[in-house]
N, C-alpha and C positions, 0 to 999 in steps of 0.2 A: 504494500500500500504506500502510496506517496506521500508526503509530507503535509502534503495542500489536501489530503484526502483524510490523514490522521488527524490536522487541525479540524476540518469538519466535523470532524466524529466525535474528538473532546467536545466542541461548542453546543454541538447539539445533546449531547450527553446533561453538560454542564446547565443547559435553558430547562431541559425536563427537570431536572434536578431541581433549580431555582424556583421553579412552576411547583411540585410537588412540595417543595417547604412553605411556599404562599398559601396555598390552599389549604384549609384545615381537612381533617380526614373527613369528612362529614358535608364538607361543604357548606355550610350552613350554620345558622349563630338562631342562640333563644335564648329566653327571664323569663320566671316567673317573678311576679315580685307580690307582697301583700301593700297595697295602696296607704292604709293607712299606719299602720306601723314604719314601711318601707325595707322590712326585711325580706330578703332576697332566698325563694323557698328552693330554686333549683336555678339552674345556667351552663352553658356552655357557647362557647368561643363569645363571652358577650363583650370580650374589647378589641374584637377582627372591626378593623373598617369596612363599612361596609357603601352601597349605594343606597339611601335610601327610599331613590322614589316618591309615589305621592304620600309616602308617611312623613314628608317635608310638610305637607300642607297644617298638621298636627301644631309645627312651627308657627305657620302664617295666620292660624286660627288663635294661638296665645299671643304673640306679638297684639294681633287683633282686641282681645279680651283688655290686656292692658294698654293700651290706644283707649277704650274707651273708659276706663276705670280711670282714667287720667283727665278723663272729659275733655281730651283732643276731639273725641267724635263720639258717635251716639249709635248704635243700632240702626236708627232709622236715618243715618248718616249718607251721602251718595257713594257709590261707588261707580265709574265711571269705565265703561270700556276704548280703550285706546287702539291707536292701529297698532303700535308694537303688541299690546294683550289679544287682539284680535287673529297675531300671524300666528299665534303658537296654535302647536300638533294638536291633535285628538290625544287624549278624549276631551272635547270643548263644549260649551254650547252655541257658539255661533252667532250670539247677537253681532247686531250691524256698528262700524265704529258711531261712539257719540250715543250707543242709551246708557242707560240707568237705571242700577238696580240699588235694595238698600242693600246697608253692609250685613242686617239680619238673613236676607235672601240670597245673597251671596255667599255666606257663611256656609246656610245649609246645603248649594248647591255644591261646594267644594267637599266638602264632607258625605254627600249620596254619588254624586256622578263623578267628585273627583276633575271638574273641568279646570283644566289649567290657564286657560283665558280668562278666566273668573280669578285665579288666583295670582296671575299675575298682574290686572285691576284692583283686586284685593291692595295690595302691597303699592303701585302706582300712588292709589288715593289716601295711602296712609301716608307714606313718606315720601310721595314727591316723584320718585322712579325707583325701577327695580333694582340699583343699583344700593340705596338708601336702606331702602327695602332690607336685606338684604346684611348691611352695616347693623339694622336694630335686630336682625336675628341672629346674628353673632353674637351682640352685646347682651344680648337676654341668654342666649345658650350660657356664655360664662357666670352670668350670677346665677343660676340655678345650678353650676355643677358638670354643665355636660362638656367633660376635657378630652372629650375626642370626634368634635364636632365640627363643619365647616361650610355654610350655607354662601350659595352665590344669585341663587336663584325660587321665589318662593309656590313652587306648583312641585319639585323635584325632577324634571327630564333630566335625561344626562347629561353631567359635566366631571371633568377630573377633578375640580375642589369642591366639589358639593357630594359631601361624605358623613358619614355616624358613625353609632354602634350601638347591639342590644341594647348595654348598659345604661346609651345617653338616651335613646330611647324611652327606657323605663323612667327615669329621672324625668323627664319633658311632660309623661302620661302623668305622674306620681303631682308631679306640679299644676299642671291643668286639674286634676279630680279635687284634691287639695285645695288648691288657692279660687276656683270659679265653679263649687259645686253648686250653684245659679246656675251656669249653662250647659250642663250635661245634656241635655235635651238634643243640641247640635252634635251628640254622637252616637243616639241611638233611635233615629229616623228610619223606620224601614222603607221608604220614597218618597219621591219629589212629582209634581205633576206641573208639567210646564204646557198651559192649552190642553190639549186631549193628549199629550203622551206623560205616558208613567212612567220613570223610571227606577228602578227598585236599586237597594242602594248593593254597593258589592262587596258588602260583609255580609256575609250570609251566613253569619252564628248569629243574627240577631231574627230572634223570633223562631229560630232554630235550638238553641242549647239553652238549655236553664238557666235563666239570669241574663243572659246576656246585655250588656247596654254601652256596648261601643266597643273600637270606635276610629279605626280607619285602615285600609286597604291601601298595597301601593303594587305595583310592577313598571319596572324599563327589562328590557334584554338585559342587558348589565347586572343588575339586581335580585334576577328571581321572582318570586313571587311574595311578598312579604305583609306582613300582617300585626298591627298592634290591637288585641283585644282587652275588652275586659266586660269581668261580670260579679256579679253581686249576689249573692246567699245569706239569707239567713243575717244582715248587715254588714257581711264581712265582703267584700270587694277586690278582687285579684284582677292582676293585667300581667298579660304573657303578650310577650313579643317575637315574630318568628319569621327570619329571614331567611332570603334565598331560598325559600320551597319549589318544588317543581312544576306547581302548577296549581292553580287556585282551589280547587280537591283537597290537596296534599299541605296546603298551610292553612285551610277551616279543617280540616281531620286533628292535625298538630297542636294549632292551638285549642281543641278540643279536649285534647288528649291530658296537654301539659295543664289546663285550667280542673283539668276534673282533679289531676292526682293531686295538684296545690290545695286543692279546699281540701283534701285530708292530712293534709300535711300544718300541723300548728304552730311550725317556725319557730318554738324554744330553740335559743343559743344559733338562729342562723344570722347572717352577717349581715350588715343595711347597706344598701345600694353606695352610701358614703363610706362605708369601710371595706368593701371589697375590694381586694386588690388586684390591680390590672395584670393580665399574666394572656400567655401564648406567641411563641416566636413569632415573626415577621405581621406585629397583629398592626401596626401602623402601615400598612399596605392594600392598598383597597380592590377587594377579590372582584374578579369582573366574569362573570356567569353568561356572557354572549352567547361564547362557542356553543354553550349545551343547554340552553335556556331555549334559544331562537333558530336551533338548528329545524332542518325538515322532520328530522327524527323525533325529536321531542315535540314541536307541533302535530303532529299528525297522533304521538302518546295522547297529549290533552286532547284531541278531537273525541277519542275514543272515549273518555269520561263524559261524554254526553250521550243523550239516549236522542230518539229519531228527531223527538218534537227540540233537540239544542240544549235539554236540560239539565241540567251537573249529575250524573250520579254519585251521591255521596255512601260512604261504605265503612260509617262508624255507630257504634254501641253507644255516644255521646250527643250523637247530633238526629234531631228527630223532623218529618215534616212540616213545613209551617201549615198550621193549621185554617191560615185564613189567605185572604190575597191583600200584598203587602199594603198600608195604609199609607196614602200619599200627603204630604203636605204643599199646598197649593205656595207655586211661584208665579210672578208677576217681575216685568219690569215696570219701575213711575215709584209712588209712593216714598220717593225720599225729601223727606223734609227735616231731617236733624242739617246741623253744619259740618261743615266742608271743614277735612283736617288746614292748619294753615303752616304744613310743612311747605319749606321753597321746591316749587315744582321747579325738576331739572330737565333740561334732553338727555332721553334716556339714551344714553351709552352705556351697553351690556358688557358686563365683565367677559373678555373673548376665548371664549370657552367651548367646545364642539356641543353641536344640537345632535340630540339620536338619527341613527339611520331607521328613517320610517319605511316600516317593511308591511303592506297590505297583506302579504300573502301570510307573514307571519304573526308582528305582535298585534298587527289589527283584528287577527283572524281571536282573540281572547278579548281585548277590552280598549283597545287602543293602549298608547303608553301613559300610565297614569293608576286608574283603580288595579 
């Protein structure tokens, strides 16, 4: 073998190698956490960075909560679609640039359908531009804790500095139940009805598993399929967090699974989300799930978890049919009459960062990128 053929050989040896230590064995990161104590009842790989998709919007909903508790704005505050809010991917809803929805109605639309045009006007009318935007989600991640965090953009589409982890995760859910258990409501909507269409929201443990009441869905290619839930017993209230799933099945099965064993689990002497100590090689390295998320292979897997009429088969001892057909809450745009935040509106120049490769055939064919 030649010289030029054995260096080959090393490098490529050398890349799988490097590849094989990035990735955790599992692929994959989860918390259980108890809400209101904030002990941490199970976990693994929960300080892999990760992508975290529209579980960013979780972000842009607290950001949100304190903008108004600051009485910068009001609920019935406007939120304003722009053309930069208007270019972004599916899953959207589409309004024309220049209407108007309130920040309540926007809230809940980011939260059921997940539209990222909503959430990046969300963010626009709070501070100005997404760029700003973006600056207060930062600065809110570090007082609450979350030290492996990096927001660029607030709906979560792909970017290489717009990153998490389980751990911050939990901490962000623990904060929102905690500090605004006023508006739990915006996370456990089972639909939205905009005109004559319903859309039902895409956590489907809610109205499904016992307790259930929130409280957001995320997927890009990059990401997986990823899921922040939580539910409530008997008063007692857990949130499990569960990235990188295979496929929207496989992370409402998970986090089914990991919420049932935490409620029998009483947490004497386990560790709180603040004392955990951050552990796992190469965990500041942010796992990117494309190759085998968005492959043909693994699309055509998810196809098969739907039955003729497109509907999930789900195949757990946890999760039961919903018994009724989901109850919508009626959207509208008009009805804004709070004030206007009076952050300095800037030209929005986006931090320059790559947009996902929008793939019809693939991640359109589950929910577009987003829920």
């Amino acid at each position: 073998m030649s010289s030029m053929k054995c260096s080959a050989a090393f490098l490529a040896v050398l890349f799988l190698g490097l590849v094989t230590a990035i990735l955790p064995a599992k692929a994959g990161a989860s918390i259980v956490i108890d809400v209101g104590s904030g002990k941490v009842l199970s976990h693994e790989n929960a300080f892999q960075r990760w992508y975290p998709a529209s579980l960013t919007k979780l972000m842009t909903a607290y950001v949100a909560f304190r903008t108004v508790k600051a009485g910068e704005m009001r609920f019935d505050s406007p939120v304003r679609i722009s053309a930069n809010a208007a270019k972004e991917p599916p899953s959207k809803m589409g309004y024309p640039v220049g209407s108007v929805l309130t920040l309540d109605n926007a809230l809940k639309i980011i939260m059921v359908k997940s539209a990222n045009d909503i959430a990046t006007s969300i963010g626009e009318s709070i501070a100005g531009s997404e760029r700003a935007f973006a600056a207060r989600m930062n600065q809110t991640a570090r007082q609450i804790g979350m030290t492996g965090s990096h927001f660029v953009n607030a709906h979560g589409l792909y970017s290489t500095e717009q990153y998490t982890t389980a751990h911050d995760l939990a901490v962000l859910v623990r904060a929102i139940r905690t500090e605004f258990p006023e508006h739990a409501h915006y996370f456990s909507l089972e639909a939205i009805q905009a005109g004559d269409k319903i859309m039902p929201n895409y956590n489907w443990l809610i109205g499904r598993f016992q307790g259930a009441d929130g409280m957001k869905t995320g997927y890009i290619c990059s990401s997986g399929f990823n899921l922040a839930s939580t539910a409530t017993r008997n008063g007692r209230t857990l949130a499990a967090i569960v990235l990188g799933a295979p496929s929207q099945v496989k992370r409402g099965e998970k986090a089914a699974e990991l919420l049932t064993q935490g409620f029998k689990a009483p947490g004497f002497g386990a560790p709180t989300l603040a004392s955990l100590t951050p552990y796992g090689q190469n965990r500041n390295v942010a796992i990117d799930l494309r190759p085998q998320i968005c492959s043909k292979e693994a699309v055509a897997e998810r196809v098969e978890e739907r039955d003729d009429e497109g509907r999930l088969m789900v195949n757990s001892p946890y999760i039961r049919p919903m018994d009724h057909d989901p109850r919508p809450v009626l959207i509208t745009l008009g009805g804004a009459t709070g004030p206007e935040s009076k952050a300095p509106r800037f030209a929005n120049v986006p931090i320059p960062t790559p947009r996902p490769d929008y793939n019809p055939g693939g991640a359109a064919m589950i929910t577009g990128q987003g829920g």
